[in-house]
C-alpha positions in Angstrom: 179.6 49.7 104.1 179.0 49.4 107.8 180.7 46.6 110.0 177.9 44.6 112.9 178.8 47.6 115.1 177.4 50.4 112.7 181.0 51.7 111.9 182.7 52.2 108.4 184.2 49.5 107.1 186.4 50.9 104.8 188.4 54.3 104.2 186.3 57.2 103.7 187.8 57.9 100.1 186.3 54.3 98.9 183.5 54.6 100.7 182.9 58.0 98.6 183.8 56.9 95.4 181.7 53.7 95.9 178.2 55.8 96.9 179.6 58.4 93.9 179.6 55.2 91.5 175.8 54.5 92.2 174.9 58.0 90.9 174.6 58.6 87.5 173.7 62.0 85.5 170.2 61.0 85.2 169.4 60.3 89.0 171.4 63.2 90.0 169.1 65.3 87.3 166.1 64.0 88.8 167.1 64.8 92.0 168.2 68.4 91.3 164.6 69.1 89.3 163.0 68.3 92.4 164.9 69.7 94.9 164.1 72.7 91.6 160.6 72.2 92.4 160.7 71.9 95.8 162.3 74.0 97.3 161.8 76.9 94.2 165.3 77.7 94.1 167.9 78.0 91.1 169.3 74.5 89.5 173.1 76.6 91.0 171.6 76.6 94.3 170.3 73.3 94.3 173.3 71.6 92.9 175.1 73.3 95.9 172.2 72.7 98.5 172.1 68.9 97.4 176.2 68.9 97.5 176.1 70.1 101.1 173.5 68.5 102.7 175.6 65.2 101.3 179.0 66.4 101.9 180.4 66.2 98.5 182.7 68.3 97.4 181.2 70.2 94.6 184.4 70.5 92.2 183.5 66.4 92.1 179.8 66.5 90.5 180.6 68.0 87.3 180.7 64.5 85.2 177.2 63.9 86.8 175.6 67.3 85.7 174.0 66.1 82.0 173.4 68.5 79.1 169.7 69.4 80.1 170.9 70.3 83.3 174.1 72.3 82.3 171.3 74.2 79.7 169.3 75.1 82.8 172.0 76.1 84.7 173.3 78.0 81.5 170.3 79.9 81.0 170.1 80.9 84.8 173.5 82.7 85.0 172.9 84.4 81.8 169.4 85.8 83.3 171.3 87.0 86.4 174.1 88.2 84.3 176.9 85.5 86.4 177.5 85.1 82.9 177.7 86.4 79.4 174.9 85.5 77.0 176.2 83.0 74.3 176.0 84.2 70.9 173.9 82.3 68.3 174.1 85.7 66.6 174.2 85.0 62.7 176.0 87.3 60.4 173.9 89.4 58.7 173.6 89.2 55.2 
């Protein structure tokens, strides 16, 4: 939202929230997986790559990462032990 002179028009808050609003979890997937490919870095990394190179704050993208991507992630920070491995263990019997 640029006035005829090329400056903002509007706060930078709404002007965040607005471009935030276009995004959804499936573009922001897409754009991640490529960045993925890309680049051949983790889905962390480019999640905070994509985050700084558009100067969002990334305590903000969490409602946009979907359920494949959280897997990915997931499955990442177990392999580099960031994280413990969930348990699908069953009992035995």
């Amino acid at each position: 939202m640029h006035n005829n002179k090329g400056q903002l028009d509007c706060p930078l808050i709404i002007c965040y929230t607005e471009s935030m609003n276009l995004m959804n979890s499936k573009k922001f997937g897409l754009i991640i997986e490529g960045i993925v490919k890309e680049k051949k870095i983790t889905y962390l990394d480019a999640v905070v790559k994509y985050c700084d190179e558009n100067e969002i704050d990334t305590a903000t993208v969490g409602p946009l990462i979907n359920k494949q991507l959280k897997e990915k992630i997931q499955r990442e920070a177990e392999k580099l032990n960031l994280v413990e491995k969930s348990s699908t263990a069953v009992l035995p019997i």
